[in-house]
Phi, psi and omega in degrees: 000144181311152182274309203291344183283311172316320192281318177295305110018292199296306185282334168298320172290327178287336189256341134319284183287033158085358177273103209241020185237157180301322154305320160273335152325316179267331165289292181317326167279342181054054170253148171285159193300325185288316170331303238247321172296315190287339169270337162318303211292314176334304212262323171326282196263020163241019139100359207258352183198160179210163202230160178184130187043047159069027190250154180267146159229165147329123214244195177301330201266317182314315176310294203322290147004290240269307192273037178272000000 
């Protein structure tokens, strides 16, 4: 599997167990903040997380995902 998809991958599971701000996100993943910010913005804006008062959640589109 692509590393950068594992990664990806990665922060969608960690922000499901509640981890939802950019500092802890990037400590749990042990990505560097930038890193770890530019697949957020990624995952954002296709819809796959959504941020809202700098916080991550789950986004519409896993749903979407879920009832196919």
């Amino acid at each position: 599997m692509s590393l950068v998809i594992s990664k990806a991958i990665k922060l969608i599971d960690l922000v499901a167990e509640g981890v939802d701000n950019l500092s802890d996100i990037a400590a749990a993943s042990d990505m560097s903040r930038s890193t770890t910010h530019r697949l957020l913005a990624t995952l954002v804006e296709n819809n796959y997380l959504m941020l809202d008062a700098k916080r991550y959640g789950l986004g519409f589109r896993l749903l979407e995902l879920g009832e196919q």
